[in-house]
C-alpha positions as CSV (number, residue, x, y, z in Angstrom):
1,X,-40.1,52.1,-76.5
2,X,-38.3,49.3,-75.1
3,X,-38.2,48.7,-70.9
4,X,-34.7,49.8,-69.4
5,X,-32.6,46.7,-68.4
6,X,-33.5,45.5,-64.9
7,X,-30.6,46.2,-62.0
8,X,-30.4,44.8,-58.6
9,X,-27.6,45.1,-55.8
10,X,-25.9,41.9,-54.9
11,X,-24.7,41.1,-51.7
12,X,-22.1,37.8,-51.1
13,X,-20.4,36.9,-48.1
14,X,-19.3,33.8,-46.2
15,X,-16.6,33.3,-43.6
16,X,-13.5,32.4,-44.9
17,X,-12.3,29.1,-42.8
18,X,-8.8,27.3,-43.4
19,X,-6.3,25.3,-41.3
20,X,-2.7,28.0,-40.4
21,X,-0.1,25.1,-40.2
22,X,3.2,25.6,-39.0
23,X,4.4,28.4,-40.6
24,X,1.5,31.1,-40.5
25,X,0.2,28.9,-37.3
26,X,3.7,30.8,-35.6
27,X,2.7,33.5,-36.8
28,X,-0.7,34.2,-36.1
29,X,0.0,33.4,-32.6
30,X,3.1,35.2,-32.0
31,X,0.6,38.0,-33.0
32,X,-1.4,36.5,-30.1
33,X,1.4,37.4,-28.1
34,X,2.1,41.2,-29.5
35,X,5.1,39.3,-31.7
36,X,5.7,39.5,-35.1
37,X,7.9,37.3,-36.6
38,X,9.0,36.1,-40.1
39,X,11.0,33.8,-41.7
40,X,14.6,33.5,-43.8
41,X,15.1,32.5,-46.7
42,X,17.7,30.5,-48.7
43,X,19.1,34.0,-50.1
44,X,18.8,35.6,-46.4
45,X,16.2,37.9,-46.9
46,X,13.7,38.1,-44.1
47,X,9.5,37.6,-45.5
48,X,6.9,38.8,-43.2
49,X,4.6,37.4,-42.9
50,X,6.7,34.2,-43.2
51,X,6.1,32.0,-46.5
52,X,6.0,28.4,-46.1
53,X,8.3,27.8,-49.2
54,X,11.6,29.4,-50.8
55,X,10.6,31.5,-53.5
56,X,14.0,30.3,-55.1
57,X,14.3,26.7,-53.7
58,X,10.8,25.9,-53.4
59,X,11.7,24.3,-49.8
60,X,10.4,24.3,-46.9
61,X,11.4,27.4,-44.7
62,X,11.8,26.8,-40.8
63,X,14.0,29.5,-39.4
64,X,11.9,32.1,-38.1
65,X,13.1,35.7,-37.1
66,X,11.6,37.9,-34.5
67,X,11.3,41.6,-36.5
68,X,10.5,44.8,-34.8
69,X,6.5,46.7,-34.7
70,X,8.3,49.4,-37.0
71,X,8.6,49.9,-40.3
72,X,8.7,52.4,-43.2
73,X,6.3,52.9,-45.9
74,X,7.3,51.8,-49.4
75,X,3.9,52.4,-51.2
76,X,0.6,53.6,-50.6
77,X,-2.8,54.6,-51.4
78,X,-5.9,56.9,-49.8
79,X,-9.0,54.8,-48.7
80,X,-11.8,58.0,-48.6
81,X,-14.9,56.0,-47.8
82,X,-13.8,53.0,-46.3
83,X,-16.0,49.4,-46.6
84,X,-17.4,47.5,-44.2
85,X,-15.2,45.3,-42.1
86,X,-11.9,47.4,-43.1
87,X,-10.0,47.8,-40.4
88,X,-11.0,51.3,-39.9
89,X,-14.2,53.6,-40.2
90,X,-13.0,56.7,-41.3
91,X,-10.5,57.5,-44.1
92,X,-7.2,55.8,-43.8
93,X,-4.4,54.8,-46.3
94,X,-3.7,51.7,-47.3
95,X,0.3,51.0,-47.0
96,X,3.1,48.4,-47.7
97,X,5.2,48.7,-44.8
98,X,8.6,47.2,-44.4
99,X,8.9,46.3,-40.8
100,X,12.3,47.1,-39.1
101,X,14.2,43.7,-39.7
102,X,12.2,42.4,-42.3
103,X,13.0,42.6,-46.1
104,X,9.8,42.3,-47.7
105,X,6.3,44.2,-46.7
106,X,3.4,43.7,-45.7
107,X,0.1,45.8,-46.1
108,X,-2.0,47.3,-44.1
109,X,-4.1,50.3,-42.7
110,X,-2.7,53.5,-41.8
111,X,-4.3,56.0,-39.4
112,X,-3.3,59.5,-40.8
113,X,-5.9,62.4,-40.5
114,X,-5.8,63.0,-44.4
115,X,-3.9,62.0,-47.3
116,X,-1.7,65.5,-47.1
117,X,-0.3,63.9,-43.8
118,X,0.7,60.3,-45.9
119,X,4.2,60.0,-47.8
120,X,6.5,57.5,-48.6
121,X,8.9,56.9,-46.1
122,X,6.9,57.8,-43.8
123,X,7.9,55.6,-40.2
124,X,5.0,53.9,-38.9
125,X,4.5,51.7,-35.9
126,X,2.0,49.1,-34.9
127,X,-1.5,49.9,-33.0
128,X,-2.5,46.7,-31.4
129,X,-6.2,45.5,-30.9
130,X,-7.1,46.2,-27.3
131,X,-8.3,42.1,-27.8
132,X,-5.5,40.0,-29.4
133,X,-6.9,36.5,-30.8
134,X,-4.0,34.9,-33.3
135,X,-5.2,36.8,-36.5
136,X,-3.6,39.5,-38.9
137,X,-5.8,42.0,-37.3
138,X,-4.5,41.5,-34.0
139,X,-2.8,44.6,-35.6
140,X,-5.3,47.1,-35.3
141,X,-3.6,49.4,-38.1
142,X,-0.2,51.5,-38.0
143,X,0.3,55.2,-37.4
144,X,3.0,57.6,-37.9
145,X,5.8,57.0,-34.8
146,X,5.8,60.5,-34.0
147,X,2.2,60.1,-32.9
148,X,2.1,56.5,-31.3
149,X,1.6,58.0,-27.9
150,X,-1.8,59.6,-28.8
151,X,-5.3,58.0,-27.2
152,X,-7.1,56.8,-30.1
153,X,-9.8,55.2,-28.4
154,X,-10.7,51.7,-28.5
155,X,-9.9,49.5,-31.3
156,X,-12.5,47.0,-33.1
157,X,-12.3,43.4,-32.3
158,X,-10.7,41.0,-34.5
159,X,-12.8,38.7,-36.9
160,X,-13.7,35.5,-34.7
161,X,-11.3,32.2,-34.9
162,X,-12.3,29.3,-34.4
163,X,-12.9,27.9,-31.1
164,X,-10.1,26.5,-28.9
165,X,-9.5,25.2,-25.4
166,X,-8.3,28.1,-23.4
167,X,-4.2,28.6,-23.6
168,X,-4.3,26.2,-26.6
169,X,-2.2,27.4,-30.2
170,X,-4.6,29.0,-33.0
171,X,-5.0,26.3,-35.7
172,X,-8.0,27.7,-38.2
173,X,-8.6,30.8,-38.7
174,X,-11.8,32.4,-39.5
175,X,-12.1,35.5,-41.8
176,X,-15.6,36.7,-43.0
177,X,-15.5,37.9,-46.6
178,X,-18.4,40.1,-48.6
179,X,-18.7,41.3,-52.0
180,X,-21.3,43.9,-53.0
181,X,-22.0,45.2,-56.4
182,X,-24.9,46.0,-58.7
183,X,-25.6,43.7,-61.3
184,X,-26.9,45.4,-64.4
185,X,-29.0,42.5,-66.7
186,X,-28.8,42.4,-70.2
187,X,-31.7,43.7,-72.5
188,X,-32.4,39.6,-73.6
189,X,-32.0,38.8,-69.9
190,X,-34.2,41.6,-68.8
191,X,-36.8,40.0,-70.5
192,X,-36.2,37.0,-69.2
193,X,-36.6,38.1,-65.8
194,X,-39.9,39.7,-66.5
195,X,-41.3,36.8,-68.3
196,X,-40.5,34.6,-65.0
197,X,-42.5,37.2,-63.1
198,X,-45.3,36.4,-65.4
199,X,-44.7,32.5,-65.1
200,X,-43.0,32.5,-68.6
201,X,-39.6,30.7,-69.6
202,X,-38.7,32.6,-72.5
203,X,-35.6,32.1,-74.5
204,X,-33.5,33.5,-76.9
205,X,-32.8,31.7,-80.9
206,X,-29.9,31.9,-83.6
207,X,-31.0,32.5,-86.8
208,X,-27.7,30.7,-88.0
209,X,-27.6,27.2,-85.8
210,X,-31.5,27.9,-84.4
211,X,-30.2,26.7,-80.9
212,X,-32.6,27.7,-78.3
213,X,-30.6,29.6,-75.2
214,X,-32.5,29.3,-71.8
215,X,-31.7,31.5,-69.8
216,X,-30.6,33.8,-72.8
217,X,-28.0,35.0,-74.4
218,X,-27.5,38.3,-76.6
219,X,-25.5,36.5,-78.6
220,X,-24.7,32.9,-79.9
221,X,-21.4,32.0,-78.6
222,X,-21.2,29.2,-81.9
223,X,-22.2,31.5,-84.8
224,X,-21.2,34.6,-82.9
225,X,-24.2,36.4,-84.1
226,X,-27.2,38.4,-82.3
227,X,-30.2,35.8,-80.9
228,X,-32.7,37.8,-82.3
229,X,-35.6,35.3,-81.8
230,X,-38.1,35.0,-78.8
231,X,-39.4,31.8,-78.0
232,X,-41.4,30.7,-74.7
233,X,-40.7,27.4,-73.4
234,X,-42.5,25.1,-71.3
235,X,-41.6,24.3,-68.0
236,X,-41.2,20.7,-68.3
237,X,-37.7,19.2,-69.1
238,X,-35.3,16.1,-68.5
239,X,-32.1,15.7,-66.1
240,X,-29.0,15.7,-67.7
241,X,-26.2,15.2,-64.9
242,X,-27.2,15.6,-61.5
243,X,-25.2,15.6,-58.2
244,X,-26.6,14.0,-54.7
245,X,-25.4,16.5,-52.0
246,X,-25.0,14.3,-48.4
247,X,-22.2,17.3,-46.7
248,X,-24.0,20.0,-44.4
249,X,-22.4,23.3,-44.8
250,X,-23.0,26.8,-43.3
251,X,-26.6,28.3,-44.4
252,X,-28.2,25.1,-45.9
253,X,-31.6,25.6,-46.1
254,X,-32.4,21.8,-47.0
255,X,-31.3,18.9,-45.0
256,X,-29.3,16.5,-46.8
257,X,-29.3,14.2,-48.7
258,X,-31.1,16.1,-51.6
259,X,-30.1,16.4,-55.7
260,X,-28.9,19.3,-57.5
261,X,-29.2,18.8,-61.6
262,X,-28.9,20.0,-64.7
263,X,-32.3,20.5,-66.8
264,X,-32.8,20.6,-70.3
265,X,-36.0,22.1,-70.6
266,X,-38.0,20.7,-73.9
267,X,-37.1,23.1,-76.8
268,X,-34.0,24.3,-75.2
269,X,-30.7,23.7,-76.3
270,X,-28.9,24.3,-72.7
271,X,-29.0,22.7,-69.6
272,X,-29.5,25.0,-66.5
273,X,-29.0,24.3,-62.6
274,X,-31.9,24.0,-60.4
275,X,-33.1,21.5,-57.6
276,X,-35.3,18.2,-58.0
277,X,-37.4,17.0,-54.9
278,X,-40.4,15.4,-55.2
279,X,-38.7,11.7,-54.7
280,X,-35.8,10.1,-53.0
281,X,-32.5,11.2,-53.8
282,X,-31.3,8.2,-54.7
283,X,-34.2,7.6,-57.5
284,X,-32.8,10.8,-59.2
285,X,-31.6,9.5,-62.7
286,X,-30.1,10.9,-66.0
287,X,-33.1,11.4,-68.1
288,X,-35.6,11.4,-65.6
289,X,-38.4,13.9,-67.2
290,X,-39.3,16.2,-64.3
291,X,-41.6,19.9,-63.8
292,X,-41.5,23.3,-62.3
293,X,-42.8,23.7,-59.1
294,X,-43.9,27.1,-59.3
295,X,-43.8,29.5,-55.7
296,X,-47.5,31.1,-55.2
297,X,-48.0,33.6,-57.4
298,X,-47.8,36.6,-55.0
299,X,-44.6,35.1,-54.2
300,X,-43.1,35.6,-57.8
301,X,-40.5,38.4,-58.4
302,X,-38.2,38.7,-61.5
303,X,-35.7,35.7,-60.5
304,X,-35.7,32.4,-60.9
305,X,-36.4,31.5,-57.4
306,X,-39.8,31.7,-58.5
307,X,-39.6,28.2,-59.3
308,X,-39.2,26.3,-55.8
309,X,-37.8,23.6,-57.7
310,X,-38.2,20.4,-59.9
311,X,-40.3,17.4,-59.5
312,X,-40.8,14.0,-61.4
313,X,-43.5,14.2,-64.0
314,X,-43.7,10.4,-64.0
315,X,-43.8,10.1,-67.5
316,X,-40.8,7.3,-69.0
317,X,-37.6,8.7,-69.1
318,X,-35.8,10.4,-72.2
319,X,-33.7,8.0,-73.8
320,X,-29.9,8.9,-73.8
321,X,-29.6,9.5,-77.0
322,X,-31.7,12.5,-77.1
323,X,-29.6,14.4,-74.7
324,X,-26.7,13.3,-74.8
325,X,-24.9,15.9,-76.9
326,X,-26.3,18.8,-74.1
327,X,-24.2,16.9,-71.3
């Protein structure tokens, strides 16, 4: 009997960073300020939050209205286990809400005690963070008017922005971002994964073109047929294209500069990503012929990382010929 496919969570995040402007720069800080504000267009309607260009014209918008902190609910939906970082912890209801003044809405969170107590049309007003920064969850969430005089307890900060002399306008705003899932392997890349573990590169085959897919693929995307073949590799290969990265960014574990390339292992028939060091960065070449560095071996999981990275064999370099239809 064949082993089940191999399965892993994933976990991504980062923190969103970009520049406001003028437009959403008046708005994130008027929300600074407890203000909301929008901006008309060349038809008169009112967008909130305020667009930078016409939908119609395409031109640059400038006139910006001051609307009111309440609004109606056009649409909505329940939120029963809310994520991490949404703007509430228990279950809420995720609304567009037209804001009194405004002509288009807006989503957000609203704080109902359960989805019985939601409807459309339902008048809502805004909850501020107890902390206001010059971000979009400066709003804390919206409840129903009729209850806007209840104590709810505190509110949770806003995301962080980026840091500014004291009085000064928010220009970047900073919004961390995170995507979990479970990643479910394929039955060829299952094997894959557990030959790695054993220090084996083991690919898949057409029977049609007899192109060698490393990592594998189930099926060959020329032919369009199952790659039924198993064939082990070695863990030697040449550079194809390479990239020299000199820009530091945000969880870099190795200080610039250093290479990034493209491998063609010998056998294969496709080039995969890993890093070369072992040399300078700038004696990184196309065709340089180059080796695994393997992790120790009580180190090695089912994942590529098991290989550290690449180094120079310093044997002569594959001539360009030979790889130059894998670029």
């Amino acid at each position: 009997m064949s082993e089940a496919p191999l399965s892993a969570p994933m976990n991504i995040g980062f923190d969103y960073t970009r520049s406001v402007g003028p437009v959403l720069g008046r708005f994130v800080n008027g929300l600074a300020a407890r203000r909301i504000e929008g901006v008309r267009g060349s038809d008169g309607r009112v967008h909130v939050p305020p667009v930078e260009y016409d939908p119609h014209t395409a031109e640059a918008l400038t006139e910006f209205v001051e609307v009111g902190d309440e609004g109606t609910v056009q649409s909505w939906t329940w939120m029963a286990e809310p994520l991490d970082g949404q703007p509430l912890t228990r279950a809420f209801a995720w609304a567009l809400i037209r804001l009194d003044g405004a002509d288009t809405a807006m989503l957000h969170a609203v704080d109902v005690p359960g989805p019985e107590r939601m409807r459309t049309g339902m008048r809502v007003k805004v909850r501020w963070a107890d902390e206001t920064v010059g971000h979009i969850r400066d709003i804390a969430y919206f409840r129903p008017v009729e209850t806007e005089d209840a104590d709810d307890g505190p509110t949770s900060p806003p995301p962080p922005v980026a840091e500014r002399e004291e009085g000064a306008p928010v220009g970047v705003v900073i919004t961390p971002v995170h995507l979990k899932y479970r990643h479910s392997a394929s039955p060829e890349e299952s094997r894959y994964l557990r030959g790695l573990a054993q220090g084996k590169l083991l690919g898949q085959r057409c029977p049609v073109c007899h192109k060698v897919y490393l990592p594998p693929r189930g099926a060959c995307p020329t032919d369009g047929v199952p790659t039924t073949d198993e064939v082990e590799l070695p863990d030697t290969g040449i550079i194809t294209t390479f990239c020299v990265v000199n820009v530091p960014f945000l969880g870099q574990r190795i200080k610039p500069p250093y290479v990034t390339a493209y491998i063609l292992i010998d056998g294969a028939d496709i080039a995969f990503l890993h890093l070369i060091l072992g040399c300078d960065a700038a004696d990184v070449r196309m065709g340089m012929r180059v080796r695994a560095s393997w992790r120790p071996r009580e180190e090695w999981t089912t994942s590529l990382e098991n290989i550290a990275h690449f180094e120079p064999t310093g044997k002569p370099d594959a001539p360009y010929e030979s790889f130059a239809h894998h670029l």
